[in-house]
C-alpha positions in Angstrom: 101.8 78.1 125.5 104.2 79.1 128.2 108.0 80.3 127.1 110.9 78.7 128.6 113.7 79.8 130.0 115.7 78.4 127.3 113.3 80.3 124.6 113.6 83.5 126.6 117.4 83.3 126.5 117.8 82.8 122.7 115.1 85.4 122.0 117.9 87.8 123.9 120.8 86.5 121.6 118.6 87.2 118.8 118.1 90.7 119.6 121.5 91.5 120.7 123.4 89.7 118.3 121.2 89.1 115.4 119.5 92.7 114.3 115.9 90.8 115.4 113.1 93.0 116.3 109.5 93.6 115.7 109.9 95.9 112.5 105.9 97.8 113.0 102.8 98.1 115.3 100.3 99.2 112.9 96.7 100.0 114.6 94.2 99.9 112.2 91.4 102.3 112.3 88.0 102.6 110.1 87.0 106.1 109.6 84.0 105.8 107.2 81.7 106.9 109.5 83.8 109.9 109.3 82.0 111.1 106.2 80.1 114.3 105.6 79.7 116.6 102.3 82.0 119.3 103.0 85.7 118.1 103.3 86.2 120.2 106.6 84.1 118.4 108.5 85.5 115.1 107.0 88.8 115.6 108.1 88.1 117.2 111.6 85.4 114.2 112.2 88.4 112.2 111.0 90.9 113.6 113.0 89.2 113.7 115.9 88.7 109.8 115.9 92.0 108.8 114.6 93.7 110.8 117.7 91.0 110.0 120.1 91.9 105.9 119.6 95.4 106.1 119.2 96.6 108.6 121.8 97.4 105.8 124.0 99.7 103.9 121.1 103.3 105.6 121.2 103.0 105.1 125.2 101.9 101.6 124.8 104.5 100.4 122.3 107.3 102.1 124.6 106.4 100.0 127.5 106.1 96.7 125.8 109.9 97.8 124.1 110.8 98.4 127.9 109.2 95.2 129.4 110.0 92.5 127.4 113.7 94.5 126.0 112.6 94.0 122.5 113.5 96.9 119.8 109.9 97.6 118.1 111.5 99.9 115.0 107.9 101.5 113.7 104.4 102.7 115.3 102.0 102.9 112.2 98.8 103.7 111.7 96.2 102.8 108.7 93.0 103.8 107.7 89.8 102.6 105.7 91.0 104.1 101.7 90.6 107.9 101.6 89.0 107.5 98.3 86.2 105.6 99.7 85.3 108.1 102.7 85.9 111.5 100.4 83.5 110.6 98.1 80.1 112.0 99.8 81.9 115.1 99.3 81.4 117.5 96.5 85.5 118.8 97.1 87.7 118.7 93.6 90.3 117.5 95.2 91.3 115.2 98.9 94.7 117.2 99.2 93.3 118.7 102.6 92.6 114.9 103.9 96.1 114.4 103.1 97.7 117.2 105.1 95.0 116.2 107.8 96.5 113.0 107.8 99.9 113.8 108.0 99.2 116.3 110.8 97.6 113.6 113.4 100.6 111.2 112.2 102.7 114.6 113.7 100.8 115.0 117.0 100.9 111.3 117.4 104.7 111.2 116.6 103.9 107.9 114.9 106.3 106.7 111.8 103.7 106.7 109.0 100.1 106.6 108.3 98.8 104.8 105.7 95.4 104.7 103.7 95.7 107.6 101.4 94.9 104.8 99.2 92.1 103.6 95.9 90.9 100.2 94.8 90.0 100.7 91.0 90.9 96.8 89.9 87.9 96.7 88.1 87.1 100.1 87.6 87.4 103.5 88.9 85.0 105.8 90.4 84.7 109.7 90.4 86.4 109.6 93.7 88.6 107.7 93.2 90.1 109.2 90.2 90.1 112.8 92.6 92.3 110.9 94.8 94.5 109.5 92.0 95.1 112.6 90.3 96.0 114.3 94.0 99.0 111.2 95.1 102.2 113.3 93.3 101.0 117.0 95.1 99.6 114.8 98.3 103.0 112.3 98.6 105.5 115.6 97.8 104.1 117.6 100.2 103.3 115.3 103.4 106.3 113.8 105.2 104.2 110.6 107.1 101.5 110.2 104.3 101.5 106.2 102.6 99.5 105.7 99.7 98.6 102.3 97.5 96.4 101.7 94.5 95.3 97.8 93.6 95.0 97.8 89.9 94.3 94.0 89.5 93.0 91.2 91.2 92.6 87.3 90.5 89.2 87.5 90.2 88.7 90.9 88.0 92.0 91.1 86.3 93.9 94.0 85.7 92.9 97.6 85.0 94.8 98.5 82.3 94.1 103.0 82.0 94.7 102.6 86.1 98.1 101.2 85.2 98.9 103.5 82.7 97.8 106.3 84.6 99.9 105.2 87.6 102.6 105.4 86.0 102.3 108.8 84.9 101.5 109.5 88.5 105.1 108.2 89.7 106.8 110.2 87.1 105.1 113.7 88.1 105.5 112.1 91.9 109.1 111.7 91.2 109.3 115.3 89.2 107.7 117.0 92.4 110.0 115.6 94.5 113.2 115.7 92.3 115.1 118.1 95.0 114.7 114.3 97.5 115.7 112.9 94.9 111.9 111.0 93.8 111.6 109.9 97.8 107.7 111.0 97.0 107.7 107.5 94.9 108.9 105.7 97.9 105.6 105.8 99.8 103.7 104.9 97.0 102.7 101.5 95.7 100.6 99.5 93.5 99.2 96.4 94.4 97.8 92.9 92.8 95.4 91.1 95.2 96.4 94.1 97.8 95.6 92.6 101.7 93.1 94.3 103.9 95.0 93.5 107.1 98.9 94.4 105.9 100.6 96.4 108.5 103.7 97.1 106.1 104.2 100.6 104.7 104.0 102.2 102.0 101.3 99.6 101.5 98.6 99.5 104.6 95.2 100.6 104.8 92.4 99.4 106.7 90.2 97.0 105.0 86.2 97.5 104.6 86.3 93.9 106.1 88.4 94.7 109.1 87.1 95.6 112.6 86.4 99.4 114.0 90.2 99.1 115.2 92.8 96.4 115.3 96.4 95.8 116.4 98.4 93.9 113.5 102.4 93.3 113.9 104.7 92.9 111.3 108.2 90.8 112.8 111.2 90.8 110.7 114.3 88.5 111.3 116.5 88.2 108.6 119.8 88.1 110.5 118.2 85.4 112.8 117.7 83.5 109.7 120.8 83.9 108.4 122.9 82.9 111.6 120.5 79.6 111.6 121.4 78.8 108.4 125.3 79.6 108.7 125.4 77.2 111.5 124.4 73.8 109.5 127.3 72.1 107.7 127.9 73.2 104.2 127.0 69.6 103.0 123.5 69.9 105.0 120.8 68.5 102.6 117.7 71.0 101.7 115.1 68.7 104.1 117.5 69.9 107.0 118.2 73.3 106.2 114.2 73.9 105.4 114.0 72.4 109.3 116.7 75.0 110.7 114.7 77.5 109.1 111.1 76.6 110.3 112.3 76.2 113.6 113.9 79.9 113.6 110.4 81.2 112.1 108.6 79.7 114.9 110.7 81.4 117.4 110.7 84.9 116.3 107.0 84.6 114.7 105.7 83.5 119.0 108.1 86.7 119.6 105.4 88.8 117.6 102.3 87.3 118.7 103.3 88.2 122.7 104.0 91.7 121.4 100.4 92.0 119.7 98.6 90.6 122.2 100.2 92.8 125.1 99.2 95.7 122.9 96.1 94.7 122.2 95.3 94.1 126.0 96.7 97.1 126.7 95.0 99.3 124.4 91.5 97.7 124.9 91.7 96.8 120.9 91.4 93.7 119.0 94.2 92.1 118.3 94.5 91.3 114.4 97.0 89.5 112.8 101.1 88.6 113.0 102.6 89.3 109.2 106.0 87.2 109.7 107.4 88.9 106.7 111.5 88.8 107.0 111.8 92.2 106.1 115.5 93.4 105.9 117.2 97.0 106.4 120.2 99.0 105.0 122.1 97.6 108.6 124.9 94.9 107.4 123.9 91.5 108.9 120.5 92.3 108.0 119.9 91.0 104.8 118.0 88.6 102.9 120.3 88.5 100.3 122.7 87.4 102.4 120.4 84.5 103.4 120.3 83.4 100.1 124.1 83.9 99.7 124.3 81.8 103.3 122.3 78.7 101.5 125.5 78.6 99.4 124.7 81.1 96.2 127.8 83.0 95.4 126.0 86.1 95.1 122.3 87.2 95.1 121.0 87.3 91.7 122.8 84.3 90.1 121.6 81.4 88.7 119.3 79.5 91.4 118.7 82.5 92.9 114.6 82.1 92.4 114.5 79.0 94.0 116.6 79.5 97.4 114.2 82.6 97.7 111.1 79.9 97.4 112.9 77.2 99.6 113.3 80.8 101.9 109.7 82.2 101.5 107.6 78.5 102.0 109.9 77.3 105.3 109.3 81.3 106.9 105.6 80.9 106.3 105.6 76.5 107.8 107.1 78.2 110.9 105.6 80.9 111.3 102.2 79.6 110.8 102.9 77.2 113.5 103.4 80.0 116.2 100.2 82.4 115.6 96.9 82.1 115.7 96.2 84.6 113.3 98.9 84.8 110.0 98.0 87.9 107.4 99.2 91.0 105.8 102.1 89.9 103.3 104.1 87.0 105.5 106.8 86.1 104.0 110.4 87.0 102.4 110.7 91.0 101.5 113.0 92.0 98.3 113.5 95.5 98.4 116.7 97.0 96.8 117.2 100.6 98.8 116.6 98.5 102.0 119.1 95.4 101.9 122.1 95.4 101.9 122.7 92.9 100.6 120.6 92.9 97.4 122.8 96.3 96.7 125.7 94.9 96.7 124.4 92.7 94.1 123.2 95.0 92.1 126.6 97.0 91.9 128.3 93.2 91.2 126.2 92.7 88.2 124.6 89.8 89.5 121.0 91.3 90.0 119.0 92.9 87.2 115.5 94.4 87.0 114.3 91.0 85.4 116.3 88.8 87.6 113.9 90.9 90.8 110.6 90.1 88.7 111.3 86.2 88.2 112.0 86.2 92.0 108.4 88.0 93.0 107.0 84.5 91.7 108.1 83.3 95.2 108.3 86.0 97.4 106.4 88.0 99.2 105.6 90.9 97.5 107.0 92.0 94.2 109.8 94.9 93.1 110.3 96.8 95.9 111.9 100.6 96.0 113.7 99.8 92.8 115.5 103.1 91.8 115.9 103.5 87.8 117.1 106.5 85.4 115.1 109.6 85.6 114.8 109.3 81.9 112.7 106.1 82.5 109.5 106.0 80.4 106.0 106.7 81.8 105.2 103.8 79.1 108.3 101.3 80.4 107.1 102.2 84.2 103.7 100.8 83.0 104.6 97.9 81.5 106.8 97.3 84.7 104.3 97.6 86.1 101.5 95.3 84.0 104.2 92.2 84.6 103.8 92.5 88.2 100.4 92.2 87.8 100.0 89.5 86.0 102.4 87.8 88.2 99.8 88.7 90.9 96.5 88.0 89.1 97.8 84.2 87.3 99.3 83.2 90.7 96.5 84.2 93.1 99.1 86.1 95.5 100.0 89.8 96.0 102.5 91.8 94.1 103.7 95.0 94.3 105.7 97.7 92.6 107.2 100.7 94.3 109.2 101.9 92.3 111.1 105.0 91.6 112.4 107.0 88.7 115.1 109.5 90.3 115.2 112.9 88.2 118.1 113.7 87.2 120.3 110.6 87.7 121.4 107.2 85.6 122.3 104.2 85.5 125.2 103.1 88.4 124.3 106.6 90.3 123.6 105.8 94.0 121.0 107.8 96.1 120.5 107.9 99.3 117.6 108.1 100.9 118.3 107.5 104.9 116.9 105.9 107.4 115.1 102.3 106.8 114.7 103.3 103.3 118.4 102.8 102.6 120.2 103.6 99.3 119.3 102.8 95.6 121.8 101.9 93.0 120.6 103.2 89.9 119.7 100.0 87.7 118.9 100.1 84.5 115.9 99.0 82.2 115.6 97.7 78.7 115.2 100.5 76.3 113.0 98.7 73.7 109.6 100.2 74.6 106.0 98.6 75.7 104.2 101.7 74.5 101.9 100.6 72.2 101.1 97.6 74.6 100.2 99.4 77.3 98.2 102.1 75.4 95.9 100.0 74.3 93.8 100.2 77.3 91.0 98.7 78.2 90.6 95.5 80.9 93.0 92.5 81.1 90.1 89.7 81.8 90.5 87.5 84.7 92.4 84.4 84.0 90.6 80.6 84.2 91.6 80.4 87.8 89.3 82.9 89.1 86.4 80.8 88.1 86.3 79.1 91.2 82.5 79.7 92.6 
């Protein structure tokens, strides 16, 4: 379908005006035929294929940025799960795969690189429990390093020891990195239903499902949305503001698919998928808060707060849909705390709690994103935190997350900054009656009735 002038013109205004851009270029790359049995060769074998296919990506995503005069804010890269190539060797710990990573993510001068990652929703193996026990010394001591564990699935239910033992992972994570004030926690998360294809860090690896290599682009648009919706008449009924917002999807979602498909040619690599997630930054204007607050909410967080998010999310994803011919990753409406604006001034109003955040992952696109809480925060409370999510996830079919970040040293109504797209986090606080001997028990959360769908 051939762009307009009038499509090319507004795509300017959205960029200019509007904060728009195309938030990541994330190549995926497979590297399990990188395996060996001594670590060494695993991670030179790796190295040497990770560089070898994405020498050409920084170059690439400059000239598309220079061509078509559209910001493209991260170059990513993410990689089959560590866990699953490491495990032919005999090594007692991946830390060296970890440093290997972080050193190609160096010579590359790439953003992030994702995949120092597990899948133990049913069950973990030797492996993966080496990798597990290696995310607070591997995540302190990298600077580009992502890492994600799925605890639970629809179809399997949730891992119960992986949950617990996550959460002791974020608090030594958090403890290693106390003098960054816990920023070690903010490339880690733990998934529900994780995607194969998501090109959003501190989440992406490189599904066993995906191809040898693949271009996926994650778009983000919030103040696009936002200036859509400020423009309808306050007495504009919820069929014609769902319209508005469709129609702005569409536009910046076709924005992406151009981008991923010039890469793509470019690079001689498959093109994958186009995650039309709005996902906001610490920049005011940029918000999806202030979407919300746009669609006539006083402030973020109060009541009917849940379902202008779902009115958000479901009109984003009718758009967006429309305009690619391949949707994945996450796609959809991004809460995170640090990151928005927005959602931080709510928090510091009041209007936005911990719980409020949970109710609204029934409709979003992820789940509780780089929420920052008291140092003195529980490994127990983080794990049952983290066990809702889950079984938000699991009951729902859909993915949910938690990154989330217990800041030594610092309470409630403290603000930390972290910098760049990772923003600032208002300290918030948690209830103090404990989960513990909930989320001691252990054992398997079974899979709900819906998973019996064979």
């Amino acid at each position: 379908m051939p762009y307009t002038p009038q499509e090319i013109l507004e795509t300017i205004q959205m960029v200019e005006n509007y904060h728009f851009d195309i938030r990541t270029v994330t190549m995926g790359i497979n590297i399990l035929d990188c395996a060996a049995a001594d670590i060494k060769s695993v991670a030179n074998k790796a190295s040497a294929k990770i560089l070898r296919l994405a020498e050409n990506l920084m170059n690439t995503v400059y000239l598309m940025e220079k061509t078509f005069g559209i910001p493209i804010i991260n170059k990513r890269i993410a990689v089959t799960p560590i866990s699953l190539l490491a495990q032919a060797t005999d090594a007692d710990s991946y830390l060296e795969l970890a440093f290997m990573l972080d050193q190609v993510a160096a010579k590359l001068g790439i953003d992030f690189i994702g995949g120092y990652s597990a899948l133990v929703h049913k069950g973990a193996t030797v492996g993966e429990t080496k990798l597990i026990e290696s995310l607070p010394q591997a995540l302190a001591q990298t600077k580009k390093v992502c890492a994600s564990v799925n605890l639970a699935t629809t179809k399997s239910g949730i891992n119960m020891d992986a949950v617990m033992k996550m959460a002791e992972i974020i608090k030594a994570a958090a403890e290693l990195s106390k003098e960054q004030d816990g920023l070690a926690c903010a490339k880690l998360v733990v998934f529900a239903n994780a995607p194969e294809d998501n090109p959003f860090m501190a989440g992406a690896f490189h599904g066993v499902g995906e191809p040898e290599a693949t271009i996926n682009i994650g778009i983000s648009g919030p103040g696009v949305v936002k200036a859509a919706v400020e423009r309808l008449p306050d007495d504009c009924d919820f069929r014609n503001l769902t319209e508005e917002i469709k129609r702005v999807a569409f536009k910046i979602t076709r924005v992406g698919e151009l981008i991923g498909r010039k890469v793509s040619q470019q690079l001689g690599i498959p093109f994958g998928i186009v995650d039309l997630s709005l996902a906001p930054t610490p920049a005011v204007g940029d918000s999806v808060a202030n979407i919300l607050e746009a669609m006539g909410l006083e402030r973020c967080g109060c009541p009917g707060t849940t379902a202008a998010l779902a009115i958000l999310n479901d009109a984003v994803k009718k758009g967006g849909a429309m305009a690619s011919s391949a949707i994945g990753g996450l796609s959809g409406a991004f809460i995170p705390v640090s990151e928005d604006a927005g959602m931080i001034e709510a928090v510091q109003a009041g209007a936005l709690s911990i719980e409020k955040l949970e109710a609204m992952t029934c409709v979003c696109s992820v789940g509780l994103d780089m929420i920052a809480v008291p140092g003195s925060t529980s490994a127990e409370t983080i794990a049952g935190i983290i066990a809702d999510e889950m079984a938000i996830g699991m009951i729902n079919n859909k993915t949910t997350a938690v990154r989330i970040i217990p800041v030594p040293g610092k309470k409630v109504g403290d603000l930390v900054e972290f910098g760049g797209l990772l923003g600032s986090a208002p300290i918030m606080a948690v209830k103090e009656f404990s989960p513990a001997k909930f989320v001691r028990r252990g054992g398997h959360i079974p899979a709900p009735l819906q998973a019996l769908t064979n």
